[in-house]
C-alpha positions as CSV (number, residue, x, y, z in Angstrom):
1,X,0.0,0.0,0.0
2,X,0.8,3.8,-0.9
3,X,2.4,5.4,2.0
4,X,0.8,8.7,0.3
5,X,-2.7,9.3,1.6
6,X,-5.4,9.8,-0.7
7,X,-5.4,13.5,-0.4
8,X,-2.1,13.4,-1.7
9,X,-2.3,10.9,-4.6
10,X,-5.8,13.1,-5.9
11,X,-3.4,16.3,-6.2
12,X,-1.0,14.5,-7.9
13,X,-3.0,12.6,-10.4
14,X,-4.8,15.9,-10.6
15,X,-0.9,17.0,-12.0
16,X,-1.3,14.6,-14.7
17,X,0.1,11.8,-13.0
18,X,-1.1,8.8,-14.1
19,X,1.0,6.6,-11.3
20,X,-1.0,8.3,-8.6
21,X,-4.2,7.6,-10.3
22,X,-3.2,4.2,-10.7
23,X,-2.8,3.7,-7.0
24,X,-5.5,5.0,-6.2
25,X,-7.5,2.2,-8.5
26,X,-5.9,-0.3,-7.1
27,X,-6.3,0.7,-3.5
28,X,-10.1,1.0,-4.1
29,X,-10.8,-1.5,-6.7
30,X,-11.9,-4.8,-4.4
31,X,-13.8,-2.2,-2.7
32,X,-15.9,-0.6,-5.8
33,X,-16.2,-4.3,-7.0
34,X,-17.8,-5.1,-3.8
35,X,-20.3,-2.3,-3.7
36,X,-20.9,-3.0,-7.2
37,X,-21.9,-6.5,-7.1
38,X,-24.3,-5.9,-4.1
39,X,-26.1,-4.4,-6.6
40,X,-25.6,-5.8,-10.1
41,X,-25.1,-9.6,-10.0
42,X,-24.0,-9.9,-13.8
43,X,-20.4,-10.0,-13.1
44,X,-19.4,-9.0,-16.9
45,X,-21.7,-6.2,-16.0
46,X,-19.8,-5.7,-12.5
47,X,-16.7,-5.5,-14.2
48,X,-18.3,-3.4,-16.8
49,X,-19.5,-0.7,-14.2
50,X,-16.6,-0.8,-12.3
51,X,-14.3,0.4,-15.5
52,X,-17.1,3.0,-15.6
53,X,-16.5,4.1,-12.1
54,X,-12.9,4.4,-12.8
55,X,-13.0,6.7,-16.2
56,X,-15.7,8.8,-14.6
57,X,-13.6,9.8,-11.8
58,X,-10.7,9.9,-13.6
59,X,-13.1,12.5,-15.6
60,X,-14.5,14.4,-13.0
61,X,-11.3,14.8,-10.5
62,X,-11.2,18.3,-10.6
63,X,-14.7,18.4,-9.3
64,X,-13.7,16.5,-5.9
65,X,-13.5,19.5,-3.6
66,X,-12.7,17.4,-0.2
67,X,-9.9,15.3,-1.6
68,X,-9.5,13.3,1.4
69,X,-13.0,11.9,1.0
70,X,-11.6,9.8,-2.5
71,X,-12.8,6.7,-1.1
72,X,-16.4,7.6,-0.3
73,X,-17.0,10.2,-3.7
74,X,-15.4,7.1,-5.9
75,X,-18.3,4.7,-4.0
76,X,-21.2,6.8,-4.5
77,X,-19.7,6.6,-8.3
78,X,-20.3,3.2,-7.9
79,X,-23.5,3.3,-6.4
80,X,-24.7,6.0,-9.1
81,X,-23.3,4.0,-11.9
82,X,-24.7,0.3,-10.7
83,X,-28.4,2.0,-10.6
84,X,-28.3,3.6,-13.4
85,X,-26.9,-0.1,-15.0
86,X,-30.3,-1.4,-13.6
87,X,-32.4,1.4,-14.5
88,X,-31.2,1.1,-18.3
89,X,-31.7,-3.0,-18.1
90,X,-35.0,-3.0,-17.0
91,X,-35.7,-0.8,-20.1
92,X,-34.0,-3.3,-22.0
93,X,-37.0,-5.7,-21.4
């Protein structure tokens, strides 16, 4: 594990710095998978989702304003994502 804390990785990865975006996914990806299976139980779609989690904060960085709070914006990501996964399914049938 990073000996950088979250705050610190954001602001870097916020400098372009791909490393310390990639640390950040892999610190929080069992996690996101996690809250995105209790949801979804496709687990293409899980994976699917959870890529989507990762390029929308990637996206949407500079929006974060309490850095510190990664963790919990990047899992409401998640959350926001998985429903939205459901939503457009049932519409599907």
């Amino acid at each position: 594990m990073s000996a950088y804390s979250d705050e610190q990785l954001v602001l870097e990865a916020l400098d372009d710095s791909d490393p310390a975006f990639r640390q950040l996914v892999k610190k929080y990806q069992y996690r996101v998978m996690r809250t995105i299976a209790s949801i979804i139980s496709d687990e293409q779609a899980v994976q699917d989702v959870a890529q989507e989690t990762f390029l929308s904060a990637w996206g949407d960085l500079a929006k974060l304003k309490e850095r510190k709070k990664f963790g919990r914006w990047l899992n409401q990501i998640a959350i926001n994502l998985s429903k939205n996964w459901l939503r457009d399914q049932r519409k599907l049938r």
